[in-house]
Each structure stands twice: as C-alpha cells, then as structure tokens.
Z-matrix of the N, CA and C atoms (Angstrom, degrees):
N
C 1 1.439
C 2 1.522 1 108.65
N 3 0.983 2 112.37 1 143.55
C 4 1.651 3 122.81 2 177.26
C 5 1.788 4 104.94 3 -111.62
N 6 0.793 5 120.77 4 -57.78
C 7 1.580 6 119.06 5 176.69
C 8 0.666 7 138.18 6 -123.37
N 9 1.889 8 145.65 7 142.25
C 10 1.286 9 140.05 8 -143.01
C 11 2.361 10 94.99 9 -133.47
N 12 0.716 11 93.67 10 151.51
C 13 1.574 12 98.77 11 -170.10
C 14 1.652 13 103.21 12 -119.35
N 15 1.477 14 133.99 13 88.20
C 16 1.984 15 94.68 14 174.46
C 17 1.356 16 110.37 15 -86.09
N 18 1.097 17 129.38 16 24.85
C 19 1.453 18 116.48 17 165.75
C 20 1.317 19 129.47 18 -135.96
N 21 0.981 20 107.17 19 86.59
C 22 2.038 21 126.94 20 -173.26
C 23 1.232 22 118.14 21 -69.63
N 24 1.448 23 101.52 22 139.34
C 25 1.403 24 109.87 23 178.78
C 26 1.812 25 115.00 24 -99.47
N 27 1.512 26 132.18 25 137.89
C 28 1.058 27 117.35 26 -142.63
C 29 1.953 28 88.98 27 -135.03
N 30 1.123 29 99.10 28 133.78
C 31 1.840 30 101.47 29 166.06
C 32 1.611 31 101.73 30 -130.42
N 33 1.308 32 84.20 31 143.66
C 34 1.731 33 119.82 32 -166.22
C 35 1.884 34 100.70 33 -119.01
N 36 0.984 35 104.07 34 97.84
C 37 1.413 36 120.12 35 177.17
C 38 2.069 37 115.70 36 -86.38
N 39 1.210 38 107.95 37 85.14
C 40 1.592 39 92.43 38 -175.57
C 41 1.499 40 113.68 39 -97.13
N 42 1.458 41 109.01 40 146.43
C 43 1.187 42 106.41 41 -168.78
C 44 1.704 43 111.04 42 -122.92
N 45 1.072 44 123.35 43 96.06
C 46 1.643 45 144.23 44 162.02
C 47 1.859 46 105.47 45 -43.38
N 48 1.171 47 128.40 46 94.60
C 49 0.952 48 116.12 47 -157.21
C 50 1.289 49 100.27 48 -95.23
N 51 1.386 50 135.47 49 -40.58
C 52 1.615 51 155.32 50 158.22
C 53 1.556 52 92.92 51 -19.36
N 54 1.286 53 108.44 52 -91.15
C 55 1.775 54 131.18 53 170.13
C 56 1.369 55 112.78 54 -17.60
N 57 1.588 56 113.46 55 -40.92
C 58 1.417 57 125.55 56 -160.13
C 59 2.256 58 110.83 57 52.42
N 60 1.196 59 113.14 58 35.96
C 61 1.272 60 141.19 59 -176.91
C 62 1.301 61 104.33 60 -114.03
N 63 1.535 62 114.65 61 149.58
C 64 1.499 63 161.49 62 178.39
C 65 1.497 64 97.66 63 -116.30
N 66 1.679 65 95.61 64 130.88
C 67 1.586 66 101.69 65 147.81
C 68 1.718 67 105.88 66 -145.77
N 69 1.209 68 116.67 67 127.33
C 70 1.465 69 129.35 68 -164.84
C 71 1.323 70 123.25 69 -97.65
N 72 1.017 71 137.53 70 141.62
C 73 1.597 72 126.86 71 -165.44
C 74 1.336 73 108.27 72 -138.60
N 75 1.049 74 145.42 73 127.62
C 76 1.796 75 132.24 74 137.11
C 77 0.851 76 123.40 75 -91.94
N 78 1.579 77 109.36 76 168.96
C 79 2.011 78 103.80 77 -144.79
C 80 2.044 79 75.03 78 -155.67
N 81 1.470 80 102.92 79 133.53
C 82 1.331 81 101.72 80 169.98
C 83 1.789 82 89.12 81 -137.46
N 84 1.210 83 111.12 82 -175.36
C 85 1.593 84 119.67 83 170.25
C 86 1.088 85 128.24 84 45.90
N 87 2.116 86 109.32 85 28.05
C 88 1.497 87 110.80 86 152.30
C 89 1.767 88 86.95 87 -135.24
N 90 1.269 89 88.80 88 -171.57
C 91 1.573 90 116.43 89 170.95
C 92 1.864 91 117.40 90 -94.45
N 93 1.477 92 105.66 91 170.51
C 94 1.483 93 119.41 92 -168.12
C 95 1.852 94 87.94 93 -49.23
N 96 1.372 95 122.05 94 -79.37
C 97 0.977 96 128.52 95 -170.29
C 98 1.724 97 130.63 96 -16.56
N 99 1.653 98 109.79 97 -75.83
C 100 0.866 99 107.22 98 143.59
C 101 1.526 100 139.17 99 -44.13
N 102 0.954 101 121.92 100 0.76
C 103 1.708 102 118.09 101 -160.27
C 104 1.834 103 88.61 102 -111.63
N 105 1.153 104 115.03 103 -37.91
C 106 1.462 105 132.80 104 169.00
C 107 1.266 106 133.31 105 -77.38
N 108 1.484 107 107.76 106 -19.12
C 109 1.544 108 123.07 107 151.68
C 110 1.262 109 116.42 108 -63.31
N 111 1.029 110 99.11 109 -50.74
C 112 2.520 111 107.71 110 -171.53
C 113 1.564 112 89.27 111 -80.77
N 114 0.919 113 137.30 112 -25.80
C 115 1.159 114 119.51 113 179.01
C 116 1.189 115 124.23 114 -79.55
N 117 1.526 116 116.37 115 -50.48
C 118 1.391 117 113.01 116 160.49
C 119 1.709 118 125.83 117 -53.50
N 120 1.155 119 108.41 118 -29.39
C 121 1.427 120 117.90 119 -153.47
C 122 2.058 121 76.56 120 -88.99
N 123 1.178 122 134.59 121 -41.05
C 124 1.355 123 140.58 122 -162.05
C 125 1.684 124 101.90 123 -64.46
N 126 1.881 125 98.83 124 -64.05
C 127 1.335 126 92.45 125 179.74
C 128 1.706 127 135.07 126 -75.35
N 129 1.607 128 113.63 127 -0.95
C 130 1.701 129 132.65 128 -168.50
C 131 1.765 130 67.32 129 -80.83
N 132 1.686 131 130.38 130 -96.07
C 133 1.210 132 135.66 131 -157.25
C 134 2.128 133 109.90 132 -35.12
N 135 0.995 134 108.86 133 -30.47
C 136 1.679 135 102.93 134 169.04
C 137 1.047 136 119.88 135 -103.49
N 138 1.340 137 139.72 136 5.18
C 139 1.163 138 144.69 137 169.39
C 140 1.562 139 113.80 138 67.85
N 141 1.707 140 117.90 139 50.27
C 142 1.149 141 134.59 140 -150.23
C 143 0.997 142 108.67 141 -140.88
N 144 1.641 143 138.69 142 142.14
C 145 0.558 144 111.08 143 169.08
C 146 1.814 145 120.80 144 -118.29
N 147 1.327 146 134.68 145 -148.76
C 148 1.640 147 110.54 146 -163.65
C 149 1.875 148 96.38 147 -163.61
N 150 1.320 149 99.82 148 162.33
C 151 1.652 150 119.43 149 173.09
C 152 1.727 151 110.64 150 -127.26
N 153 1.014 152 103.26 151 124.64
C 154 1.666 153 105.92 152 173.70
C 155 1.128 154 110.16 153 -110.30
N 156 1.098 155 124.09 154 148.17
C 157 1.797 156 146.73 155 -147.15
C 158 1.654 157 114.58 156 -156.25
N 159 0.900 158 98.57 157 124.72
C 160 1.552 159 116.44 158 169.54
C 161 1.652 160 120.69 159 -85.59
N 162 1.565 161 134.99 160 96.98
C 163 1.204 162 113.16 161 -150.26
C 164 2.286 163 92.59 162 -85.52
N 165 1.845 164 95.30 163 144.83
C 166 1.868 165 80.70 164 -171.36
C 167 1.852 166 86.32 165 -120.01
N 168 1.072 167 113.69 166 142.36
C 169 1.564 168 110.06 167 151.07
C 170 1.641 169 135.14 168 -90.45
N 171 1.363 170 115.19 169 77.53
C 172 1.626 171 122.19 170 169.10
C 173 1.643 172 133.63 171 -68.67
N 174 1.143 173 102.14 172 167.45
C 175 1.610 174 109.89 173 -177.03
C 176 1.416 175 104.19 174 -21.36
N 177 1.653 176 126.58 175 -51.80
C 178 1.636 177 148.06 176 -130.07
C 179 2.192 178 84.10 177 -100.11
N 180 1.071 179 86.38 178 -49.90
C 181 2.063 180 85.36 179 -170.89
C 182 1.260 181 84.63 180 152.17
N 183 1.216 182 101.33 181 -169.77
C 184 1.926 183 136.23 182 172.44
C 185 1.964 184 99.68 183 -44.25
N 186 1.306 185 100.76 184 153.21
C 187 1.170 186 106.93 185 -164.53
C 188 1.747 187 105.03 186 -172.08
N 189 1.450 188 119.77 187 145.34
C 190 1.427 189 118.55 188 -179.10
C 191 1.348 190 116.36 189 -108.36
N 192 1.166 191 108.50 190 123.78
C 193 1.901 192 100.97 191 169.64
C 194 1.325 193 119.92 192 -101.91
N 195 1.690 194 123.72 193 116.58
C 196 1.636 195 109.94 194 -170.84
C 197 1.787 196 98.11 195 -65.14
N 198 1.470 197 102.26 196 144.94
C 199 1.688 198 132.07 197 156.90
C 200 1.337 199 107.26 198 -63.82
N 201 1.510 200 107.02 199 -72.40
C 202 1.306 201 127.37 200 -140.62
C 203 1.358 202 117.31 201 -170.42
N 204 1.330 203 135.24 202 153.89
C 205 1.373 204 132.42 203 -166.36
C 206 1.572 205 127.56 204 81.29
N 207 1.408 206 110.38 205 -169.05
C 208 1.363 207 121.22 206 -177.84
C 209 1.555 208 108.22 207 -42.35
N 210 1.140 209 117.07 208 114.54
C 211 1.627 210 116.62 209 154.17
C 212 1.548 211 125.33 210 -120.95
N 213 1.720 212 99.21 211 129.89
C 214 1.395 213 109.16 212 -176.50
C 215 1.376 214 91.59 213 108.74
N 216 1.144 215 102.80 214 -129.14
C 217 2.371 216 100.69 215 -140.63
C 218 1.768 217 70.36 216 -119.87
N 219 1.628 218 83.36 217 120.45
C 220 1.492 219 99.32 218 176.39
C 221 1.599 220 129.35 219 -93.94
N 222 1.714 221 93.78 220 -4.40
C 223 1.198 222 106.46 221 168.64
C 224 1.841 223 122.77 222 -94.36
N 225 1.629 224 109.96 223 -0.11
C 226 1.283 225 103.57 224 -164.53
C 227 1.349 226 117.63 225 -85.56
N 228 1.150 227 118.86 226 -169.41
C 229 1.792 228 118.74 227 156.00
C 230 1.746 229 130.52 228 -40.02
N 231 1.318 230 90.07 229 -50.34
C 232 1.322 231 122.56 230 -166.02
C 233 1.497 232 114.71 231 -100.93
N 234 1.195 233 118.92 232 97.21
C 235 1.707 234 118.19 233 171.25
C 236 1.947 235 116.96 234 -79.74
N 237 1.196 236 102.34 235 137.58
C 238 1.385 237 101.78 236 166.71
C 239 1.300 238 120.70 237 -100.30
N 240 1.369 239 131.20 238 37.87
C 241 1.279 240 128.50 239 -169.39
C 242 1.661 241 100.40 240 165.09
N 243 1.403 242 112.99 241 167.11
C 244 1.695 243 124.92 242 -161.78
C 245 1.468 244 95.93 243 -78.67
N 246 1.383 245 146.84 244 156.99
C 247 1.244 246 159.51 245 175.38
C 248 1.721 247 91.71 246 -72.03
N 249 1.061 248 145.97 247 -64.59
C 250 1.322 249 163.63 248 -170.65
C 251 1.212 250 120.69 249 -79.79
C-alpha cells in the first residue's frame, strides 16, 4: 500500500424497483457505519432497496467500489447480491 485516506467519500445508490427509478446520494463526513445505518434504515422505510459504494481515485480517475448491496442490474430478474 502506498496511501492511506481517513476520510471517504461514500455513494448510496437506491433502487425503487416498482418505479423502475434510482435515487443517488453522496455522503462525506461520517464513517462506513453510519453511512450503512441511514441507508438501511432509508431503504427498510421505502421499501427499496440500495448499493453502497466507496468513492476511490485511481490511475484511470474517480471510480466506485461496491460495500454492500445489490450487485449488477438492479432492475433485472436476477440479483447478484442481497438487497441489504
């Protein structure tokens, strides 16, 4: 490792599946925890479900790393990963 970051930038991807709608968020000036609390607690109250992301800056530019949640096409049949 070459560099250490303590303050992460976080995107919250929610997915309205009814709607077939996205609503996207960034979250700076907490931690994983919190950022995964409002999110869960955001998407249980809309009946939605969500992807959390770590935003990283590489060689290429800005770039997302999934946390947690939906992975792959969040609108399809087929999920690759837990809603939550």
């Amino acid at each position: 490792m070459t560099w250490e970051q303590d303050q992460a930038v976080y995107r919250v991807h929610f997915w309205d599946r009814s709607a077939v709608a996205s609503y996207e968020y960034e979250v700076t000036g907490a931690d994983v925890g919190e950022v995964l609390g409002w999110a869960r607690g955001r998407a249980e109250a809309e009946g939605w479900a969500f992807t959390l992301y770590v935003r990283v800056d590489g060689g290429d530019g800005p770039g997302l790393v999934r946390l947690c949640g939906v992975a792959g096409e969040p609108f399809g049949t087929e999920l690759n990963g837990p809603t939550q």
